[in-house]
N, C-alpha and C positions, 0 to 999 in steps of 0.2 A: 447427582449427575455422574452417569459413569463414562470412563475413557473410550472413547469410539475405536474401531476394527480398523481404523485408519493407521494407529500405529503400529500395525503390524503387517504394512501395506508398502510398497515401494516409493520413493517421493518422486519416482517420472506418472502416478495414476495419474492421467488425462485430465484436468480440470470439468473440462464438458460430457465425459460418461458421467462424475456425481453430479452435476447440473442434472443429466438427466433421470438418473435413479431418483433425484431430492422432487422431481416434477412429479414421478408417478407414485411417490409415498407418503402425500399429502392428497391424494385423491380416498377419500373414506372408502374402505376394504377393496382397494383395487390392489392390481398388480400387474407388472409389466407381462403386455402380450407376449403370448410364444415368437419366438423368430418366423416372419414372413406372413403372420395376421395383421389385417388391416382394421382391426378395431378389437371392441374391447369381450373380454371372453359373454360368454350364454346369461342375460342375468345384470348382468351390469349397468346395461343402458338406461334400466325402470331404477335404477337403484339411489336416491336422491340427487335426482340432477342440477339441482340447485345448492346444494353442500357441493358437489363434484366441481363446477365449474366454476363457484367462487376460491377453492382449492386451486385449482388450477390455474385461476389469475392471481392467487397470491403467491405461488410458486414461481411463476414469469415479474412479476413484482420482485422476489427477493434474486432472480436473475439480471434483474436491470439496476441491482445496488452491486451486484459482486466486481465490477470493473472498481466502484469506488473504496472499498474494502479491501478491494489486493493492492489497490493505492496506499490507504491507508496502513497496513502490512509491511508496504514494502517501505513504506518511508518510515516507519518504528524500529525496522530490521535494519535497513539500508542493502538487503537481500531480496531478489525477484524469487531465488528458490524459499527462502527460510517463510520470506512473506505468503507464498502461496501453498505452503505446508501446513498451516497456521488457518489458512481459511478453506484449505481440505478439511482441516478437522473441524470447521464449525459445521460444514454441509455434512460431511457425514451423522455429527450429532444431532442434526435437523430428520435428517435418514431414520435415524434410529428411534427418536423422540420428536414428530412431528408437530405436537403438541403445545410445541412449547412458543411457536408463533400459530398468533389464531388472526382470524380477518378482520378482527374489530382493534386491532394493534397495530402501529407503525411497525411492518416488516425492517425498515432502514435500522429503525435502534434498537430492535429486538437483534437485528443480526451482528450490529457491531457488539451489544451485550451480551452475546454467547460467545464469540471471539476473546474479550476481556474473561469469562467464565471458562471455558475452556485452558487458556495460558495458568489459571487461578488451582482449577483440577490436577493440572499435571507437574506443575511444580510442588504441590501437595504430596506426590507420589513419585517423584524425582529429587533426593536430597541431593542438595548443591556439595554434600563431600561427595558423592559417587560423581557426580558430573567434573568437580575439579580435579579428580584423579584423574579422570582422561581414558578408564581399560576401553583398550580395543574392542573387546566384546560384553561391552554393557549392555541390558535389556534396552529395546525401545525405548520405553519412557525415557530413558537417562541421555538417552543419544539426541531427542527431540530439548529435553531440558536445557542441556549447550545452548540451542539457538533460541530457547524461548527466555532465560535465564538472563540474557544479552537484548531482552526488551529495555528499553531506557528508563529512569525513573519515572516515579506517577505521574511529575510535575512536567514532564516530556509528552506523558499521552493525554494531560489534558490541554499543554497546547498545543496540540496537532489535532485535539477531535472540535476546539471551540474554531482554531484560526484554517484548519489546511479545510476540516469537514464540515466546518460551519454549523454544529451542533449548541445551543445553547448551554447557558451556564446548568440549567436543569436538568435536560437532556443528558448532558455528560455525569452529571451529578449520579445522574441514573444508571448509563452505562457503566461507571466506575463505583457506584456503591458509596458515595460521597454525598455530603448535604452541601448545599448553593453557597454558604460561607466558604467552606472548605477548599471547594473549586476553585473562585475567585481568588483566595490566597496562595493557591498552587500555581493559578496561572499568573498572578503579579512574582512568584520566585521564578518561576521558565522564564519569563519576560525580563528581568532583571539579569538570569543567565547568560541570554543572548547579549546584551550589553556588556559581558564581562569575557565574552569570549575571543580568543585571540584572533587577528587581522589576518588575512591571506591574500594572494593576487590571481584577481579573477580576469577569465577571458571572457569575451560577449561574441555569438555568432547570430549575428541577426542581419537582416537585409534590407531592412525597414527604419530608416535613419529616427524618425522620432521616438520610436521606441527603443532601439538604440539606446539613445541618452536619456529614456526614461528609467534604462534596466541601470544603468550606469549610476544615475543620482541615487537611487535607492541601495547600491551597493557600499556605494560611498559614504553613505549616511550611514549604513552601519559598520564605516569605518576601516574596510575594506581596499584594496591597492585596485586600480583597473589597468590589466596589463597589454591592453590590444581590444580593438575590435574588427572582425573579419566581415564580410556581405558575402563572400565565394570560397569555396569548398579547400580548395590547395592553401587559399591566405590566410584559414584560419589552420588547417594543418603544418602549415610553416610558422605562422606566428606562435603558436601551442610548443613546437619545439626550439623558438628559443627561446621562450618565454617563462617555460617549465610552469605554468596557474596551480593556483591548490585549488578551482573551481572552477569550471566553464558550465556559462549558460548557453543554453543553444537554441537556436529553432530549427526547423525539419526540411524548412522550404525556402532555399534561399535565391539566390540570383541568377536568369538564366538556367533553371533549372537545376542548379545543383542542391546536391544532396547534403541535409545538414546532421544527417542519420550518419552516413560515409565518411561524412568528416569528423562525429567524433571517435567514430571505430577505429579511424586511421592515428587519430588523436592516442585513446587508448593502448594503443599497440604500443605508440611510444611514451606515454609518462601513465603515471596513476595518480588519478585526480578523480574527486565525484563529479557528477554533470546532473545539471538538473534541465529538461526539455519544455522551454516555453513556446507553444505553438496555440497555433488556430483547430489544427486536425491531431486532436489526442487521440482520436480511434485509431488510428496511423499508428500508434504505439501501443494501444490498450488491446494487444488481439489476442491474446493465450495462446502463440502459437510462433513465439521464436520470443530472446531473450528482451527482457523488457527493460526500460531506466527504473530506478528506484524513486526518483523524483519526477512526475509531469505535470506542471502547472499550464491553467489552457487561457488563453486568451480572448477577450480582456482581462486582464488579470487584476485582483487584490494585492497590492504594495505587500500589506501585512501579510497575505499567506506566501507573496513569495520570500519574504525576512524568514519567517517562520522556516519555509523549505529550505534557504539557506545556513540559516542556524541546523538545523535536521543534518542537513547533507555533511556538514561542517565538524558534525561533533559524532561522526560515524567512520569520519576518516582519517588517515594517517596523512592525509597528505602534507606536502611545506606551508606551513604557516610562520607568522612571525611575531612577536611581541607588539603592541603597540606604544 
């Protein structure tokens, strides 16, 4: 596997030009019409149309997993940019080497498995001395290595691909190149981690009183301070500054119409804390097209995956934490 043209590419390329280049180079010997054709060039059309069009659904297939992969991404990073740099360069290497998901393979774990192989490539060809030096004008690779380097241990990405992705012991086994014993032992040390990590005080913005005290007990449970919870946009803004949280949960849609988006931007302006977004309407957040949370957990929610998000968010940030 070679390194894709991506790193030598800007990190604002569009997410949705390579969605759409990756559409039309898994179509067998196509190529994107000229500008301003409405179909496909002389020849094409007799050209197996039954290869063509199952391509073409497995292309829109690996389109309908990329919202859960830049998920994924951003919550290993704790970065919206590092995480979606990361899953540029798996769509490009799908670009380049289309071959490497076929229609008769789960696209979902084929695509987190080139993700995982790709970080694997360029770390290979980015020593960690050129990257801890720091020069200002190191090659690509070295520059991309910083943020890929700064992925978490293995025992982090299996449990974020078994609890946040819900991928089996097997599955990930796969993804990461690991046998089912090995897995299971990695995820009983991430799970034992999370029990050993320091306490913080969290804030809750939710409008929904029983859920509310459902986000609350499970915060608690893992031993956590709860330092306020707001229903309205200004109460959780003012509660956030005197409160100073090393964590706020939020949701999007609160009381009377206010904005649970606004509230933590106003939040963020003044402390620095992670936030992880528990809502109903994740597409609200999941758009490519302005800056995203690193954490979006959707409702109803898994207790375990939001622990999981919390530990993630928790062990990415500097925020105040405290001893317990």
């Amino acid at each position: 596997m070679k390194l894709p043209r991506i790193l030598d590419q800007p990190n604002h390329t569009p997410l949705g030009s390579v969605i759409g280049r990756l559409g039309w180079s898994m179509l067998p010997g196509s190529f994107p019409p000229p500008p301003g054709s409405c179909g496909s060039s002389p020849g094409h059309g007799a050209r197996e149309p039954r290869a063509r069009l199952k391509m073409t659904d497995l292309a829109h297939e690996i389109a309908r997993h990329l919202p859960f992969l830049r998920r994924y991404a951003r919550a290993l990073t704790g970065s919206q940019e590092r995480g979606d740099r990361y899953v540029r360069i798996c769509l490009e290497t799908l670009i380049e080497e289309p071959g490497r998901i076929t229609a008769d393979e789960d696209p979902r774990l084929l695509l987190y498995s080139i993700f995982h192989d790709v970080w694997a490539v360029v770390q290979s060809v980015a020593p960690e001395e050129a990257v801890a030096a720091g020069e200002p004008d190191a090659p690509a690779a070295d520059l991309l290595q910083q943020g890929l380097a700064a992925l978490p241990a293995i025992e982090r990405q299996v449990l974020l691909l078994i609890s946040l992705e819900g991928f089996s012991y097997e599955e990930t086994g796969r993804i990461l190149g690991l046998d089912r014993d090995e897995v299971r032992t990695l995820l009983h040390t991430a799970q034992e981690e999370i029990e050993r990590q320091t306490a913080t005080s969290v804030l809750i913005i939710e409008d929904e009183q029983l859920i509310a005290m459902d986000l609350a007990r499970i915060v608690e449970e893992m031993g956590h301070r709860l330092c306020g919870t707001a229903s309205r946009q200004q109460e959780a803004i003012d509660l956030a500054e005197r409160s100073r949280p090393g964590l706020v949960l939020a949701d999007i849609q609160l009381q009377n119409g206010d904005s649970g988006i606004q509230a933590v931007r106003e939040i963020l302006r003044r402390i620095d804390a992670p936030v992880i977004f528990v809502t109903g309407f994740p597409e609200r957040l999941l758009t490519g097209e302005e800056l995203e949370p690193a954490f979006v957990i959707t409702k109803p929610f898994d207790p375990q995956i939001l622990k999981t998000a919390i530990a993630q968010a928790l062990s990415l940030s500097r925020g105040p934490t405290r001893p317990r």
